[in-house]
C-alpha positions as CSV (number, residue, x, y, z in Angstrom):
1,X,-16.8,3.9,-2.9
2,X,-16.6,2.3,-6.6
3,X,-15.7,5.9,-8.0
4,X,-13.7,6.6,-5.4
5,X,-11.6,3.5,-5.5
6,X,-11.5,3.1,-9.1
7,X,-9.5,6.4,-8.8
8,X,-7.4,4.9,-5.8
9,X,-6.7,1.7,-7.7
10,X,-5.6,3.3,-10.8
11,X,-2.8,5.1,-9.2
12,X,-1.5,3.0,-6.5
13,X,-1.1,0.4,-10.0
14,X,0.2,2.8,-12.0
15,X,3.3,3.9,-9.2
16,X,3.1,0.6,-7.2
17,X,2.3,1.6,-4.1
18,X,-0.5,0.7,-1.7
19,X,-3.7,1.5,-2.4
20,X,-4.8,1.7,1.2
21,X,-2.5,4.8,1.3
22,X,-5.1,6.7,-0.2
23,X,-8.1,4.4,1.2
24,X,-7.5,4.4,4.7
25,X,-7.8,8.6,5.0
26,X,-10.9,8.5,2.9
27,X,-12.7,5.9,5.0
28,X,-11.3,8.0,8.6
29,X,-12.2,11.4,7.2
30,X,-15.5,11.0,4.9
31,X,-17.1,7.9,6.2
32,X,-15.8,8.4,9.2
33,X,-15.1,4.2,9.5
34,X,-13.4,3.7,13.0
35,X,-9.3,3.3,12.8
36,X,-8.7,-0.3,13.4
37,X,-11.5,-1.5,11.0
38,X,-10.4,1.0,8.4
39,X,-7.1,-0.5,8.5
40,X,-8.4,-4.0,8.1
41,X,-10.9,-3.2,5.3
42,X,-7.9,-1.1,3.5
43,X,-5.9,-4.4,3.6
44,X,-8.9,-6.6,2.7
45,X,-9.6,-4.3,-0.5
46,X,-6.1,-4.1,-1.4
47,X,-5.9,-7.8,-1.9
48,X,-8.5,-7.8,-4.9
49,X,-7.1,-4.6,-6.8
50,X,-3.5,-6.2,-6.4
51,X,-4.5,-9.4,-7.3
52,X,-5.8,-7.9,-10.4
53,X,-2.9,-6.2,-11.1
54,X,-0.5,-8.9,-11.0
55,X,-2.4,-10.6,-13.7
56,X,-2.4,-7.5,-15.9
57,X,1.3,-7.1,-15.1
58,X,2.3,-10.6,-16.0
59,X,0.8,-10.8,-19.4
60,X,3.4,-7.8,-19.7
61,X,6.1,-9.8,-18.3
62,X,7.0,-7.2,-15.8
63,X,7.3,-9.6,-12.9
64,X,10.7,-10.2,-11.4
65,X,9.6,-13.5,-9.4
66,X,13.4,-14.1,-8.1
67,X,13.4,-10.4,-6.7
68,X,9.5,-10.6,-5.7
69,X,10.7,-13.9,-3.4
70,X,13.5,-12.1,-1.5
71,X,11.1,-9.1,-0.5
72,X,8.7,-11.7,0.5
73,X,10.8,-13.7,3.0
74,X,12.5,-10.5,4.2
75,X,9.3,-9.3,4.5
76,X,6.5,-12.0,5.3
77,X,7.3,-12.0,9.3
78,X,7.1,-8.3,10.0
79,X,3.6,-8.0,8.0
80,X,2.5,-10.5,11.5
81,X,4.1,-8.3,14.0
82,X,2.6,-4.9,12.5
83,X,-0.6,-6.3,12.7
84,X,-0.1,-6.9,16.4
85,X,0.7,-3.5,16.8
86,X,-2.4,-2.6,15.5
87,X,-4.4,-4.7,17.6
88,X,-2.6,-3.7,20.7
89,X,-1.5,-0.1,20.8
90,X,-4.1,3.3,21.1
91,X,-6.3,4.0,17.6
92,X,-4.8,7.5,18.1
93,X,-1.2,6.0,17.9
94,X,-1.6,4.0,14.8
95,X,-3.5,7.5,13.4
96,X,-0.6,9.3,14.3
97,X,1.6,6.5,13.0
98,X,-0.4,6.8,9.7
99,X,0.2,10.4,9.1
100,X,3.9,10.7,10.2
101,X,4.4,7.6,7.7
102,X,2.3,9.7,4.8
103,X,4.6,12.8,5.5
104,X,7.9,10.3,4.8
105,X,6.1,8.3,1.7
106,X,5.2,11.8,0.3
107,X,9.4,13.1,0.9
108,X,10.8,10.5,-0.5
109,X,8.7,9.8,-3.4
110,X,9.7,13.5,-4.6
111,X,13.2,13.3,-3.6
112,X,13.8,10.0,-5.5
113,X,15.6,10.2,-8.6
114,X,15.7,7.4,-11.3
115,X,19.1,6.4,-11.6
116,X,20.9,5.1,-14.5
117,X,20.1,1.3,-15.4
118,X,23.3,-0.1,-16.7
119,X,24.5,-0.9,-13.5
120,X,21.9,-2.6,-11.4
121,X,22.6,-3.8,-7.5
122,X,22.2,-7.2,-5.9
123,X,19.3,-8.0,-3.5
124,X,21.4,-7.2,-0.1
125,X,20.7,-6.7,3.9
126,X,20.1,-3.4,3.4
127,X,17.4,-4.1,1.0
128,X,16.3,-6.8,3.2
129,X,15.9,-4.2,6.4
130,X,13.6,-1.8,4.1
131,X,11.6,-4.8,2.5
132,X,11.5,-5.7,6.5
133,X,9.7,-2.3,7.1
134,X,7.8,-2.2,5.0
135,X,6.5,-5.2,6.0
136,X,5.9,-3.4,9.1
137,X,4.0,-0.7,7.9
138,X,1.7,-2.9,6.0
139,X,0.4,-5.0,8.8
140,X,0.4,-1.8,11.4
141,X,-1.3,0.8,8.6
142,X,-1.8,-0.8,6.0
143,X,0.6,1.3,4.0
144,X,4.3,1.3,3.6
145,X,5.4,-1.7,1.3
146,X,4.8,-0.3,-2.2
147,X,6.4,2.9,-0.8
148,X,9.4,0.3,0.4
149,X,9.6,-0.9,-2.8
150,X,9.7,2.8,-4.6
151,X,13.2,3.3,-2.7
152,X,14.4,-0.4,-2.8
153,X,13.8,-1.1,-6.5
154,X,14.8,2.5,-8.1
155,X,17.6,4.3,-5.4
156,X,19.2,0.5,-4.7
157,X,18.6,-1.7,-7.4
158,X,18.0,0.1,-10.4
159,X,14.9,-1.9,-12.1
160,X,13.0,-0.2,-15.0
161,X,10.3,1.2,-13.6
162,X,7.4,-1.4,-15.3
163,X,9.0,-4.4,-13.8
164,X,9.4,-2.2,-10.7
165,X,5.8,-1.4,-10.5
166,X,4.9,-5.3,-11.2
167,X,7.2,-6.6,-9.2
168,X,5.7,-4.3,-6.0
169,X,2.4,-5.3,-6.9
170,X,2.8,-8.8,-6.5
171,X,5.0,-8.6,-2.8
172,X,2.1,-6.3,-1.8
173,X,-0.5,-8.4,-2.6
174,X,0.9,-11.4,-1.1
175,X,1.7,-9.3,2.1
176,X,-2.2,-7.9,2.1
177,X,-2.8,-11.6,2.2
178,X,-1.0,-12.5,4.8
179,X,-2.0,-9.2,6.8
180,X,-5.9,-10.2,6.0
181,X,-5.3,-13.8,7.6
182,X,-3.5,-12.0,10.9
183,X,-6.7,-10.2,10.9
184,X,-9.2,-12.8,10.6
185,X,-7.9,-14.7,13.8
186,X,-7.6,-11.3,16.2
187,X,-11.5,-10.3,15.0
188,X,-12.4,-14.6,16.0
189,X,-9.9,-14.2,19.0
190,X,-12.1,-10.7,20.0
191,X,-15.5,-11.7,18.7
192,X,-14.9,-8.4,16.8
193,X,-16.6,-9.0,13.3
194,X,-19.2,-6.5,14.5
195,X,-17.0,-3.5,13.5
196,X,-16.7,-4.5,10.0
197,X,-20.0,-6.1,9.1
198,X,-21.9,-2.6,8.9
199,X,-19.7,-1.8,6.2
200,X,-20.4,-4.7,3.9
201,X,-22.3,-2.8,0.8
202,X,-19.1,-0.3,1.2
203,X,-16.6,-3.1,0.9
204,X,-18.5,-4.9,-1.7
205,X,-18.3,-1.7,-3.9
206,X,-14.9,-0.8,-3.5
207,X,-13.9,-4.6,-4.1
208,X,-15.4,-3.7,-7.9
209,X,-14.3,-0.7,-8.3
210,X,-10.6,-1.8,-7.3
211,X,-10.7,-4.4,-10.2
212,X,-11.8,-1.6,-12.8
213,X,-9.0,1.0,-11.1
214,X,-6.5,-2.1,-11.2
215,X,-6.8,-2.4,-15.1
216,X,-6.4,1.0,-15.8
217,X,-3.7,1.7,-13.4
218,X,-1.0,-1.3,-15.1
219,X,-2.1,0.8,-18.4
220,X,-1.3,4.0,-17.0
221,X,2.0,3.3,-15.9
222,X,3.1,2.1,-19.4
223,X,2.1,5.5,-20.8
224,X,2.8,8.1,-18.0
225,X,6.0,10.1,-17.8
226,X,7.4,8.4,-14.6
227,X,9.0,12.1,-12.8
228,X,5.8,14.0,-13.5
229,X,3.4,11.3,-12.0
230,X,5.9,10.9,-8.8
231,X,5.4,14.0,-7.8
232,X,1.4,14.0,-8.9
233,X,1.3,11.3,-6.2
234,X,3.4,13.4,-4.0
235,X,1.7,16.5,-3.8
236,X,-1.5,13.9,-3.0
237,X,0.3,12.6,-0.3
238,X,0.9,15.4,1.4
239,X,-2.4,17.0,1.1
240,X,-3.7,13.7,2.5
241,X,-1.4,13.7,5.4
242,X,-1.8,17.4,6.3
243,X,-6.1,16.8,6.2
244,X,-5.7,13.7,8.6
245,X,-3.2,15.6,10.7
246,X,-5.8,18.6,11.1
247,X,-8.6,16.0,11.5
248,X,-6.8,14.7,14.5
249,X,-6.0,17.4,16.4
250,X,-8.9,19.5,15.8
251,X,-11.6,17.2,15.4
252,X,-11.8,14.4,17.2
């Protein structure tokens, strides 16, 4: 788990998206962690790498605070009501859920074009809706507000992509945080701590090696040319989402 999520950390930094993206699969498929505590330990762990990453994005100054607030309260809300989700519908559904969402993240993130930068776009409704679900996502998968952020900062607003990938750092951290604390009060609610305490070490580990990836990933995304590593993370996506897909059907 440190390797694993040192790689993990280092490119959910570097394009801004949610590391529990690639996390959550490897936890269903090779350590074969049940669904819902999957999801909450991908949350848990994103909270650490992110929260690293915001401090190595901000001694870059690529933090748009003003834009980071308006994601937050479109957002903040919805992070709650996807958790309940979680907690209440079938671990097949949110699987399914997981792998339909990986299939869109991994279209969309190949499909998206940067567009020219002298004419950025206001914060709007519309970019409150899609901040809104990927608020969702987050609390229901664990995935889905960096990938929110991909369309709503380069298709509708136009941001360069460092301040992009800082400013979808810090609304995805916050929104771990707040998914975390949702939680913490179902697993008190259904005396449930049992199905994450036997993966302490694991957690402990991937915690680390999230910090390590975290560092490495703000660097990357300084260095990288931006189309190439889009569809890098892509092609990953779908080979993800086509794995868990056949691991669902065939295996279970």
């Amino acid at each position: 788990m440190f390797f694993v999520c040192i790689v993990v950390a280092s490119i959910a930094m570097a394009g801004g998206i949610g590391g529990a993206t690639f996390l959550v699969p490897f936890l269903l498929l090779v350590v074969k962690v049940p669904v819902t505590s999957a999801v909450a330990i991908g949350i848990f762990i994103e909270i650490f790498g992110f929260a690293a990453g915001v401090y190595n994005y901000e001694k870059r100054k690529s933090i748009d605070y003003a834009l980071a607030k308006k994601i937050l309260l479109s957002s903040s809300l919805f992070v709650v009501l996807g958790v309940i989700l979680n907690q209440t519908l079938k671990p097949t559904v949110v699987e399914y859920v997981f792998i339909f969402a990986l299939m869109i993240f991994a279209t969309q993130i190949l499909l998206t074009k940067d567009n020219p930068l002298d004419k950025p776009r206001q914060f709007d409704f519309t970019s409150g809706l899609i901040a809104a679900l990927g608020g969702l996502l987050i609390g229901f998968i664990s995935s889905g507000m960096g990938e929110s952020n991909e369309y709503n900062m380069f298709v509708r607003l136009k941001k360069r992509p460092s301040l992009a990938a800082g400013t979808s750092v810090l609304t995805v951290a916050v929104n771990a945080i707040i998914a975390t604390v949702t939680q913490v009060y179902f697993f008190l609610q259904k005396s449930a701590f049992g199905k994450v305490t036997p993966y302490t070490m694991l957690i402990i580990y991937a915690i680390i090696g999230s910090f390590i990836g975290a560092r490495f990933g703000s660097y990357i995304a300084t260095k990288v040319d931006r189309r190439q590593f889009r569809r890098f993370i892509s092609v990953l996506l779908y080979i993800v989402a086509i794995t868990s897909l056949i691991k669902v059907l065939f295996i279970h």
